[in-house]
FILUMVEX-563433 format. One record per residue (C-alpha): residue in three letters; z, y, x; residue number from 1. Coordinates in steps of 0.05 Angstrom, whole numbers. Each point is the difference from the previous one (the first is absolute). Example, Ala and Ser with C-alpha at 12.3 -4.5 7.8 and 13.67 -1.06 7.14 Angstrom:
BEGIN
  residu       w       v       u  num
     ALA     156     -90     246    1
     SER     -13      69      27    2
// end
This chain:
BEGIN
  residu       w       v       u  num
     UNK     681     559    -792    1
     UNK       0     -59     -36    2
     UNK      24     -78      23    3
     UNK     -55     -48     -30    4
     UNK      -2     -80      20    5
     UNK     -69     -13      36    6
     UNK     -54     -45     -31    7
     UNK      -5     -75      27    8
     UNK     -69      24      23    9
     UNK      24      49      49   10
     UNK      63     -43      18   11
     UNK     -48     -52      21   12
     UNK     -39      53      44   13
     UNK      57      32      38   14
     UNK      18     -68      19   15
     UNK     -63     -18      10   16
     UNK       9      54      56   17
     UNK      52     -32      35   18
     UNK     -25     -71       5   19
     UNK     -71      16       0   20
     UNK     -17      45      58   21
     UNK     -64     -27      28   22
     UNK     -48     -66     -13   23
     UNK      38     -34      56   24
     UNK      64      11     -54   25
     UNK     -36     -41     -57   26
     UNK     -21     -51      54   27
     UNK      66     -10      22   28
     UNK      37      -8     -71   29
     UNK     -55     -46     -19   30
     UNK       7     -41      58   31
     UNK      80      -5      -1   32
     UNK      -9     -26     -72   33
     UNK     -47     -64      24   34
     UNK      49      -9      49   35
     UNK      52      -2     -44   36
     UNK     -36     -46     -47   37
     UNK      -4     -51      50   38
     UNK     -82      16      25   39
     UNK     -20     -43      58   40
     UNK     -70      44      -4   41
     UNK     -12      71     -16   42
     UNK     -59      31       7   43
     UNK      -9      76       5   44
     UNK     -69      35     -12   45
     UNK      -6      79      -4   46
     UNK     -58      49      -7   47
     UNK      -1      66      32   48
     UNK      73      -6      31   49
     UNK      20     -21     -68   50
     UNK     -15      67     -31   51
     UNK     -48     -30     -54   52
     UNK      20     -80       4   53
     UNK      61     -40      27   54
     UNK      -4     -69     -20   55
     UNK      60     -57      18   56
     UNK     -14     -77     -21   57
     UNK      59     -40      19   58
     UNK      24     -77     -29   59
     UNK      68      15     -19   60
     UNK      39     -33     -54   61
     UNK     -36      53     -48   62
     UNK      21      30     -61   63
     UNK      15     -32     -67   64
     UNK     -44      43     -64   65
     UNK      55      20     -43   66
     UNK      39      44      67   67
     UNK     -66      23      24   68
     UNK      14      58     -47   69
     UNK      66      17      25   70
     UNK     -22      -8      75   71
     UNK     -31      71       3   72
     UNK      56      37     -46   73
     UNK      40      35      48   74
     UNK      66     -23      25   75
     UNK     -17     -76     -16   76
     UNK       9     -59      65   77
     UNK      15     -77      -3   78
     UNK      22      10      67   79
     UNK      72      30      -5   80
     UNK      51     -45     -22   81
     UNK      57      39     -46   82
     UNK     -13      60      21   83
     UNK      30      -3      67   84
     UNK     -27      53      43   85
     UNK      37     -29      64   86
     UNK     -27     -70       4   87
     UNK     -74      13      -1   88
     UNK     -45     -60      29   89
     UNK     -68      23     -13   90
     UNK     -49      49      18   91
     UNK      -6      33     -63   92
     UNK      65      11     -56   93
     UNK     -12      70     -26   94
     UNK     -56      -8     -51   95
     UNK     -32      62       4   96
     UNK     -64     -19      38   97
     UNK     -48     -37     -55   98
     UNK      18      71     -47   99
     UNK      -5      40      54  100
     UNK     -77     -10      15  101
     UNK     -21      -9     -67  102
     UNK      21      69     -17  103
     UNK     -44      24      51  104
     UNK     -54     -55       5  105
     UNK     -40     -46     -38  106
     UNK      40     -69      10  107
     UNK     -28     -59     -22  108
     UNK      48     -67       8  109
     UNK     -26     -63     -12  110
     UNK      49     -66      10  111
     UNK      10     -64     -22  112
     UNK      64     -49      -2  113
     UNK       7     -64      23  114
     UNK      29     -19     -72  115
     UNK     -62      34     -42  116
     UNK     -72     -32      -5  117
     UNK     -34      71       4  118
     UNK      16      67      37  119
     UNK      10      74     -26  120
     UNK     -21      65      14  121
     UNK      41      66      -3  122
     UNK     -34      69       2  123
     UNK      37      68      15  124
     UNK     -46      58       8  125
     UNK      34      72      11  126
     UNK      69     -34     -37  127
     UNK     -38     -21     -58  128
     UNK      14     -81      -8  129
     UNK     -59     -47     -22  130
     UNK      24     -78     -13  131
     UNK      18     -50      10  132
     UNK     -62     -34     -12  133
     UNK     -26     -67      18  134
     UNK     -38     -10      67  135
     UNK     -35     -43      48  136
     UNK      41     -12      75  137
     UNK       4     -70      42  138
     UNK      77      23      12  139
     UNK      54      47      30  140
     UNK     -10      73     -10  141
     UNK     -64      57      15  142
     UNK      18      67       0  143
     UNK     -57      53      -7  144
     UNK      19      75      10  145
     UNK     -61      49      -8  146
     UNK     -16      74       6  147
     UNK      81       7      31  148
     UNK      24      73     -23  149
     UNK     -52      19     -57  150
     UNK      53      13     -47  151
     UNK      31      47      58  152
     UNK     -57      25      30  153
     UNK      34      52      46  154
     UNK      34     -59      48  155
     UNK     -72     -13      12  156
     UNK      -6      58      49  157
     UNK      59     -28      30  158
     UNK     -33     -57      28  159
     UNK     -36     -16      71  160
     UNK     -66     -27      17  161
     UNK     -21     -62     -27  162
     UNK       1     -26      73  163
     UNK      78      25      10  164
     UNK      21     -22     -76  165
     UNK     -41     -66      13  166
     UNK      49      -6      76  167
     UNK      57       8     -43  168
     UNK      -8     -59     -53  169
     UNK     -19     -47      74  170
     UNK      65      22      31  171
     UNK      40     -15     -61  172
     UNK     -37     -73      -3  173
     UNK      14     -10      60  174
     UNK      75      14       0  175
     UNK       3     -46     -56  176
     UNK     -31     -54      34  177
     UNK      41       8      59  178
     UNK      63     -16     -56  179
     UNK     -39     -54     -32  180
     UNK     -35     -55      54  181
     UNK       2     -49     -45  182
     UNK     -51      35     -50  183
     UNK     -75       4       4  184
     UNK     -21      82      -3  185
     UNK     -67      22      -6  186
     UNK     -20      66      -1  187
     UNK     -82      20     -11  188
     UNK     -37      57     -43  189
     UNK     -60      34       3  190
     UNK      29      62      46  191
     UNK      28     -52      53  192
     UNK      -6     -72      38  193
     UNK      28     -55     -27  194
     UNK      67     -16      29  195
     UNK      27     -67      -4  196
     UNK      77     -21      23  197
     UNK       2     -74      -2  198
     UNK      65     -38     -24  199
     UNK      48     -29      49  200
     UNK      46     -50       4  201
     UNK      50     -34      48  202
     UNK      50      28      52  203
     UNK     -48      42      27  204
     UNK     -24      33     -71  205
     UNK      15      64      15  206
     UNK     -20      17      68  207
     UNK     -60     -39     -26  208
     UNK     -11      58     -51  209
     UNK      21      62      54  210
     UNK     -54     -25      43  211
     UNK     -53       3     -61  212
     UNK      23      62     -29  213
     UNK       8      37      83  214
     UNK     -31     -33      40  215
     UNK      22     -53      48  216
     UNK       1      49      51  217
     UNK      65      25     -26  218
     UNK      26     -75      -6  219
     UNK     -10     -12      73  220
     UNK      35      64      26  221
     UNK      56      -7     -52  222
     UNK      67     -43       3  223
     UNK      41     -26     -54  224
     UNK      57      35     -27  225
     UNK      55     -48     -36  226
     UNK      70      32      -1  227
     UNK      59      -3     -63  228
     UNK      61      46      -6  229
     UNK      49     -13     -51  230
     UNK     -52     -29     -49  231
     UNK     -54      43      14  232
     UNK     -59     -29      39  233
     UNK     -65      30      39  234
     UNK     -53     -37      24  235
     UNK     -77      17      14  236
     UNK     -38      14      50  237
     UNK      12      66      52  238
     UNK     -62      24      43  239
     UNK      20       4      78  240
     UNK      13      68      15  241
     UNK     -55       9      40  242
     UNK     -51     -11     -61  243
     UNK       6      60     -42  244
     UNK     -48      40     -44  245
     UNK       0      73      -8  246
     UNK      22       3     -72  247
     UNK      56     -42     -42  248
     UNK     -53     -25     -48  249
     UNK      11     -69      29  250
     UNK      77      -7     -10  251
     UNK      10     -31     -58  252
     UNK      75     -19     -31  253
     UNK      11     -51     -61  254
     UNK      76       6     -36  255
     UNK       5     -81     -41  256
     UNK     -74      -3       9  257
     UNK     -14      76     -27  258
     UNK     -40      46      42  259
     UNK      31      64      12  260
     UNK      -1      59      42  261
     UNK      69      23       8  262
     UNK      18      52      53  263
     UNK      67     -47      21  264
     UNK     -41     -42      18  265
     UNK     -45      39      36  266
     UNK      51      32      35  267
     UNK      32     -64      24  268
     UNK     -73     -25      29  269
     UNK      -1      73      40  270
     UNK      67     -28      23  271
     UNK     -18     -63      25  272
     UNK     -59      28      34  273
     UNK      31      62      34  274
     UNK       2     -11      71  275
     UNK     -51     -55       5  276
     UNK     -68      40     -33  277
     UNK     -33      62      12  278
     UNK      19      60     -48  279
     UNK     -67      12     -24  280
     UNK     -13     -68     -21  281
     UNK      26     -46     -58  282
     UNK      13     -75       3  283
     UNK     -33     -52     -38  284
     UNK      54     -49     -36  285
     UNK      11     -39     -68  286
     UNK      70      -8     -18  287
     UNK      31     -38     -56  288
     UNK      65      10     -26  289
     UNK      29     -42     -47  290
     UNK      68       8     -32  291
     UNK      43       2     -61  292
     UNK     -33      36     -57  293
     UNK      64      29     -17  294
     UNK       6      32      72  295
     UNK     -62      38     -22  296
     UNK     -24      52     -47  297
     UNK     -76       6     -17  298
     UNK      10      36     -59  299
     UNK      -5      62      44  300
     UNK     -71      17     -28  301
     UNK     -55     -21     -46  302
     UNK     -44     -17      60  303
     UNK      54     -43      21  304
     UNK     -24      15      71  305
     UNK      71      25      20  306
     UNK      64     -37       2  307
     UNK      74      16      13  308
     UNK      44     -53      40  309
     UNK      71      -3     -17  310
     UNK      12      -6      82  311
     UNK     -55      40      33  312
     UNK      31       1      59  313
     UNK       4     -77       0  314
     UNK     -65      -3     -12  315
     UNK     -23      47      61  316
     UNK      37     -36      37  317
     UNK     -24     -65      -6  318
     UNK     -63      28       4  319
     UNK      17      43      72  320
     UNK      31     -64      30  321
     UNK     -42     -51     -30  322
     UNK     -65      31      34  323
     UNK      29      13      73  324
     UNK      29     -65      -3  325
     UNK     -80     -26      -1  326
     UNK     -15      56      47  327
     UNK      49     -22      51  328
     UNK     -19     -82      -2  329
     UNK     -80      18       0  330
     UNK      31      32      64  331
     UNK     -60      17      53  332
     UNK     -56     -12     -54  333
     UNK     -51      52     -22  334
     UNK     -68       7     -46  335
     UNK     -48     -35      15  336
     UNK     -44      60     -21  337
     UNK      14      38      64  338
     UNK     -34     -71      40  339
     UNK     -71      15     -52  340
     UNK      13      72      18  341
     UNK      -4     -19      67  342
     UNK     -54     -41      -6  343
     UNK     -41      47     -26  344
     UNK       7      45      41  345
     UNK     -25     -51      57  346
     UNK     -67      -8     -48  347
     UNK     -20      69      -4  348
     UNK     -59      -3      42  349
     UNK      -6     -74       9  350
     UNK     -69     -18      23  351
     UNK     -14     -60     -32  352
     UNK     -36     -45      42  353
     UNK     -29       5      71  354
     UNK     -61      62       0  355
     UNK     -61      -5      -4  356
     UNK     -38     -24      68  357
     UNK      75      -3      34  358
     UNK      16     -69      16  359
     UNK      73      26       3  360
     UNK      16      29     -65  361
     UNK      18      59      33  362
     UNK     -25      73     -40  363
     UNK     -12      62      41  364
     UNK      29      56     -42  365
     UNK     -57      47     -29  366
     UNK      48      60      34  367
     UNK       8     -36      70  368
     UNK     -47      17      51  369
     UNK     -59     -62      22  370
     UNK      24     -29      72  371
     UNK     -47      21      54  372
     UNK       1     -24      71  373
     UNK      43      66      33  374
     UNK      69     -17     -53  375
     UNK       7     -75      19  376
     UNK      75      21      21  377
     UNK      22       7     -72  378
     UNK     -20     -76     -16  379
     UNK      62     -49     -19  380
     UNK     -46     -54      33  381
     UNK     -13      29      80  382
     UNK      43     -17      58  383
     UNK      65      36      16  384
     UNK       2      34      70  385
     UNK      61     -25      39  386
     UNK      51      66     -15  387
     UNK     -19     -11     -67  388
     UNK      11     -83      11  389
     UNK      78      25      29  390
     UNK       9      41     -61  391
     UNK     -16     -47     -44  392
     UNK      48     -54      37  393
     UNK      58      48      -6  394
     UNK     -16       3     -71  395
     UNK       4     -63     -19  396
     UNK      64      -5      51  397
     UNK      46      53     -46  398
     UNK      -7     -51     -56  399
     UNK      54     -51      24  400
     UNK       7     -69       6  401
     UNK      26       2     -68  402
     UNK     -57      27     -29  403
     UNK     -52     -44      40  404
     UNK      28     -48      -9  405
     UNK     -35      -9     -80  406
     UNK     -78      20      34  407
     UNK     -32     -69       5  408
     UNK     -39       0      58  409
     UNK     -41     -35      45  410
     UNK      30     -31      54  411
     UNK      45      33      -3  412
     UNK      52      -4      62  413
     UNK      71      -6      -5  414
     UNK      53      -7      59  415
     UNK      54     -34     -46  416
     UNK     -37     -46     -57  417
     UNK      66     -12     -29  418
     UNK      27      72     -16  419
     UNK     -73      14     -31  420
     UNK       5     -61     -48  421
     UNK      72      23     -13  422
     UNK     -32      66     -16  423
     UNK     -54     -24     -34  424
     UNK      43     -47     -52  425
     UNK      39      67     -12  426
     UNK     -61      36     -19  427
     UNK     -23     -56     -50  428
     UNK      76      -8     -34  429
     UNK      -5      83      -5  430
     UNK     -70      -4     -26  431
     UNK      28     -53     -52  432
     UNK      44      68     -26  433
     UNK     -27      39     -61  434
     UNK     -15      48      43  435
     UNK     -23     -27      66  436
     UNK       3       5      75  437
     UNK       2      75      19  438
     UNK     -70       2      45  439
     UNK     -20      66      17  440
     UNK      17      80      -9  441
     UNK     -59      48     -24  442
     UNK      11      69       3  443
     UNK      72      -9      18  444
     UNK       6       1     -73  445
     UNK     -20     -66     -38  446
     UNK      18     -72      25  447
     UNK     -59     -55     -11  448
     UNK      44     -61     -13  449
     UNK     -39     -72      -3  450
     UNK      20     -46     -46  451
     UNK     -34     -78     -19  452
     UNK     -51      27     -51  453
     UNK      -4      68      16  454
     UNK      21      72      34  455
     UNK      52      46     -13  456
     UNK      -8      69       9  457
     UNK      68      40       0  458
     UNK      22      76      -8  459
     UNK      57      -4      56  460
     UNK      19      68     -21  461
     UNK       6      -2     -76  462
     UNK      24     -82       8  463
     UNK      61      24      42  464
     UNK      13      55     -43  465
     UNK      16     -44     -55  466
     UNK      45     -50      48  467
     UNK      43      67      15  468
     UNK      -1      31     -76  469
     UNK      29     -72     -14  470
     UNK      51     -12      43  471
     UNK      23      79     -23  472
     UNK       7     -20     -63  473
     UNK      42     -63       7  474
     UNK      48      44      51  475
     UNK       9      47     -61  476
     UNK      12     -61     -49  477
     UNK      55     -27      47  478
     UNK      33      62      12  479
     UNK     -14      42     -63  480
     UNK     -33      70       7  481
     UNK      47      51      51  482
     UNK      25      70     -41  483
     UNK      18      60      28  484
     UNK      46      41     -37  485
     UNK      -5      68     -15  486
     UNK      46      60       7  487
     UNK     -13      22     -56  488
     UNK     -21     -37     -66  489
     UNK     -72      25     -26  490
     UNK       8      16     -72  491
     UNK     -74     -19     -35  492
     UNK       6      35     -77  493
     UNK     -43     -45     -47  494
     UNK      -6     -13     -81  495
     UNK      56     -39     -25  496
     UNK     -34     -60      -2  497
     UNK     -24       0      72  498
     UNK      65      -6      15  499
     UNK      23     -50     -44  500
     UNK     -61     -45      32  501
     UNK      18      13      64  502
     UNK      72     -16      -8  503
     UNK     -14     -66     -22  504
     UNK     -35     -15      56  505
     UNK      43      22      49  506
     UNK      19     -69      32  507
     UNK     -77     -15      13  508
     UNK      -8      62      27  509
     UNK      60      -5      44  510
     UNK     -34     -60      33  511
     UNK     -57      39      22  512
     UNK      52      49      30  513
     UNK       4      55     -49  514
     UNK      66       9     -27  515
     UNK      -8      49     -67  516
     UNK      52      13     -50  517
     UNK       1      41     -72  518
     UNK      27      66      14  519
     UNK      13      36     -72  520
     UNK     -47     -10     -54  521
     UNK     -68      26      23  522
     UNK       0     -22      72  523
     UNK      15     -45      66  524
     UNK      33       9      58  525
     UNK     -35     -32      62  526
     UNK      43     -29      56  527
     UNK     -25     -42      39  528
     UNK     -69     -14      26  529
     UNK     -38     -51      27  530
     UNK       0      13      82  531
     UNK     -70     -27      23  532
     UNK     -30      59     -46  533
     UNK      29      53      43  534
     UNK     -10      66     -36  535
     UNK     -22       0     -73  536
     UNK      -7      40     -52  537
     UNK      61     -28     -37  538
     UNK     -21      35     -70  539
     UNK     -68     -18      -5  540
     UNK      18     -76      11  541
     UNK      47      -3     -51  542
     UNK     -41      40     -51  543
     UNK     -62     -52      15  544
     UNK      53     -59      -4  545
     UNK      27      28     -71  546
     UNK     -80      -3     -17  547
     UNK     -16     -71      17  548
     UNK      54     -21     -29  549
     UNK     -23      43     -71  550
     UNK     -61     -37       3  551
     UNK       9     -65      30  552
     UNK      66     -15     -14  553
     UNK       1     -14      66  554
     UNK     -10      35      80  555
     UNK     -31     -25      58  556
     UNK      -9      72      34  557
     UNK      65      -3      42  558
     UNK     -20     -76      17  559
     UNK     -71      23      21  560
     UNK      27      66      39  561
     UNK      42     -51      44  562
     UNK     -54     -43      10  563
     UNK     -52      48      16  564
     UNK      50      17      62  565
     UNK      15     -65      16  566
     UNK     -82     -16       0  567
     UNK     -10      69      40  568
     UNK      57     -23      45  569
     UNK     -42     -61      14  570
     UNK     -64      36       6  571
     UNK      19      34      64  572
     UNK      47     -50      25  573
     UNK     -59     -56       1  574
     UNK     -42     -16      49  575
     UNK     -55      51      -5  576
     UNK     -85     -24      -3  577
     UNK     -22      20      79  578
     UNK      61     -39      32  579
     UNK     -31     -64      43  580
     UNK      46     -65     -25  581
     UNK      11     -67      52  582
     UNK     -24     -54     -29  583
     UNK      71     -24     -20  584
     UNK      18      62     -31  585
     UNK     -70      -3     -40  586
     UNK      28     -77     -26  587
     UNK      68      26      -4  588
     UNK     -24      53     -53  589
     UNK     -44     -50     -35  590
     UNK      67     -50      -8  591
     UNK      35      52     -30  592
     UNK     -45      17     -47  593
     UNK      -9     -78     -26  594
     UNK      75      12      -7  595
     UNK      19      67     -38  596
     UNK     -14      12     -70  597
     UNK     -61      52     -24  598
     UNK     -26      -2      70  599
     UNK     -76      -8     -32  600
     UNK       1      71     -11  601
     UNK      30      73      30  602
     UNK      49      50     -24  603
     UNK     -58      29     -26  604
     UNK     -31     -54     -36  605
     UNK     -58     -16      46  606
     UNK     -13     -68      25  607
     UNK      26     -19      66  608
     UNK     -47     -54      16  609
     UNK     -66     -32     -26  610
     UNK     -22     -76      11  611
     UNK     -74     -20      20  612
     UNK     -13     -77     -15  613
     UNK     -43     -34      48  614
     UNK     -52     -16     -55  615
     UNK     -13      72     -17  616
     UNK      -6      22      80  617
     UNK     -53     -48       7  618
     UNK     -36      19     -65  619
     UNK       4      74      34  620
     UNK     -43     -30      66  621
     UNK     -45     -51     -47  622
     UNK      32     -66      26  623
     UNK       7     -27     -79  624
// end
């Protein structure tokens, strides 16, 4: 066997490998370098996916003719100043990417200076260089990348649909844009619609540009995240926990204004959602975490979609706290998607109108059975017989003065005028609440609250659930998690370097009541236990524990395990849907809730009340 140096032709193409993976690659290294150049427009065109033709027209500071030359030779970048790999402040540094698709592409690069009275063109087709050579361009830079892979034709059978490759260049776009409010994207082609993201400016720039790129929907069921630890800072925008979507595609993370998709980061987002979101669904944030480029490496790949923090456990962290911190001010709140939820499900079957020939607007279902003379018992409308009139009184009776006293009637007669205007200012200062004056009970399961512009309708069940998985876990935050000791110590045999992870993290895991120490050089020895799990299987905890903390760096499974006890602990100890409530206990409940963090939603993640607005009830019976 003999050692030979490869040619710069197939240098160029294994690299080309690494950086160039897809036409959403090439969009994305074009794009960082009109950022880079200072762009305050960039337009994007592709044709099929950007198989055959990706196009990017940005305004950038361009490039002068006599470096156009060295701009596509590989391992040559203006933007790394003495070669220091550990203060990098732009998007691109490595200078592979301009190489890298013209050894697999036809590239075509036309720019022009501000300093030059002309532009020029640069042509790389399969590695073969054409140019400089004088051209026509207004200013900035145009990149045009053609038939992508020709020169490596097998990568094309790599690749998806047009319609999936064409989803991947708009996701990349718009996680650029997300970075960048401040620029003008555009994104159009002959295989899609054009797409146009507006600059912003101003305080409000960037939720400006979250609402363009996903929708102000998210905006108005989000909250603003701002926290700093020890010069690292996070701020964004968090989705309530009770508006999710069912994958992570709408999670999106930026590292000094770099899009990634780091699995830290992920993990810490699981984190911070644990106990407040369902487990099949994923939460809808953008975070931004800004900090010392020295404090971070994203050299880690040529993608430069991974990054390694120096502290990643400072960074969890912040993220972990800084996101239940919002969670516990936005306090009662929820989604206002479950309310439109709600609403439609009120609409289904809305007759629009009064009927035809009715003079009441009222519609016969087509499965209901005419009226005839012999069933005139079963009309709402005819008189009530007087055991029926008693029944009826008795009724009304078992609601209280407490309750009747929020019915407005007519004429209503009242043996003390004074208690009922008492009662009645009480009612109108609990209405004033965010959410309202407890009114009635239906089902012995949900409360109908009334507030000033609307009704609440409440899950008492799945609201007092929450109250009591709260106040369990501030007990165990005051008094730390009980152990039990046991007899004798479980020894848990694991790889060497299980062990060494797990012995670091002893402390932490001594404050969730596990008490675990190194016991020789290829396992643990377990002795103590957290008490509120009861029995366990001792080994299989610690072997998952030693795998989080392999991948993740972190573990959250102890943390969960406690807290699915503590929420199962409050499942059965809470008062349970079927139980009749006084009217005071119904507006006890409701109190509470205005009062205890994450009460919008469940253990589980579901929503634990919905508001109607007065406006959309009346829409419902045609009044506007």
């Amino acid at each position: 066997m003999t050692i030979r140096q490869l040619s710069d032709h197939a240098i160029n193409q294994i690299a080309a490998g690494e950086v160039i993976e897809r036409p959403a690659s090439v969009v994305k290294e074009l794009v960082e370098n009109a950022l880079d150049a200072g762009a305050a427009r960039i337009a994007v065109s592709t044709a099929a996916g950007g198989k055959t033709l990706i196009r990017v027209d940005d305004d950038g500071c361009g490039i002068p003719g006599e470096q156009l030359a060295l701009a596509v030779e590989r391992h040559c970048t203006s933007k790394l100043s003495e070669d220091d790999l550990f203060d990098i402040r732009s998007l691109g540094f490595r200078g592979e990417a301009l190489p890298s698709i013209g050894a697999i592409a036809r590239l075509a690069m036309t720019s022009r200076h501000a300093t030059e009275p002309h532009a020029w063109t640069m042509r790389v087709e399969g590695g073969r260089k054409d140019g400089p050579a004088p051209a026509s361009h207004a200013g900035g830079t145009q990149v045009e990348v053609r038939d992508l892979f020709f020169a490596t034709p097998a990568r094309l059978k790599f690749l998806k649909s047009d319609r999936a490759e064409g989803a991947a260049v708009t996701d990349v776009v718009r996680r650029l844009a997300l970075a960048n409010p401040s620029v003008r994207f555009e994104l159009s082609g002959s295989d899609r619609q054009t797409t146009t993201y507006a600059a912003a400016s101003g305080e409000r720039a960037l939720e400006a540009r979250i609402a363009q790129v996903m929708g102000t929907d998210f905006v108005e069921n989000a909250r603003p995240v701002d926290a700093e630890r020890e010069g690292v800072r996070l701020h964004g925008l968090a989705g309530l926990p009770t508006f999710h979507k069912a994958n992570s595609l709408s999670q999106f993370f930026f590292v000094n204004g770099r899009p990634v998709r780091d699995k830290l980061l992920m993990s810490a987002l699981r984190g911070a959602y644990a106990d407040v979101l369902a487990r099949d669904r994923h939460p809808v944030s953008v975070l931004f975490i800004e900090l010392d480029p020295r404090q971070v490496d994203v050299n880690v790949h040529p993608a430069k979609a991974d990054v390694r923090f120096r502290d990643a456990q400072l960074v969890r962290g912040l993220i972990v706290g800084g996101l239940r911190q919002v969670f516990a001010e936005a306090g009662h709140l929820a989604s206002s998607h479950t309310a439109r939820s709600a609403m439609a499900s009120f609409s289904t079957g809305y007759a629009a109108g009064p009927a035809a020939g009715s003079s009441y607007g009222y519609q016969r279902s087509a499965t209901s059975p005419a009226p005839t003379s012999s069933d005139w018992r079963a009309s709402p409308f005819r008189p009530l017989d007087g055991a029926e009139q008693e029944a009826e009184a008795g009724l009304m009776g078992g609601f209280g003065e407490a309750a009747q006293a929020g019915f407005e009637t007519l004429d209503m007669p009242s043996a003390d005028a004074r208690a009922h205007a008492q009662a009645s200012e009480a009612t109108e200062e609990r209405q004033a609440r965010p959410l309202g004056a407890a009114r009635a009970q239906v089902h012995a399961t949900y409360i109908i609250s009334q507030t000033e512009d609307g009704l609440v309708i409440v899950d008492q069940h799945a609201a007092h659930e929450r109250l009591v998985y709260e106040r369990l876990k501030a007990a165990l935050a005051e008094r730390g998690v009980a152990r039990q000791g046991l007899l004798i110590p479980e020894i848990v045999e694991l790889p060497q370097e299980d062990v060494a992870r797990l012995a670091e993290r002893a402390e932490e895991l001594e404050a969730v009541g596990l008490v675990l120490e190194p016991f020789g050089p290829g396992a643990v020895a377990v002795r103590e236990t957290p008490a509120m799990l009861g029995q366990i299987d001792i080994r299989g905890l610690v072997t998952d524990l030693a795998d989080d903390l392999a991948e993740w760096d972190s573990s959250t499974r102890l943390r969960e395990r406690l807290d699915h006890v503590a929420a199962t602990m409050a499942c059965h100890g809470s008062v349970r849907a079927g139980r009749r409530l006084r009217p005071e206990e119904m507006d006890a409940l409701l109190r509470e809730m205005e009062a205890t963090p994450n009460s919008g939603q469940c253990n589980h993640g579901r929503p634990t009340w919905i508001s109607l607005k007065l406006s959309d009830i009346e829409r419902l019976f045609g009044r506007k």
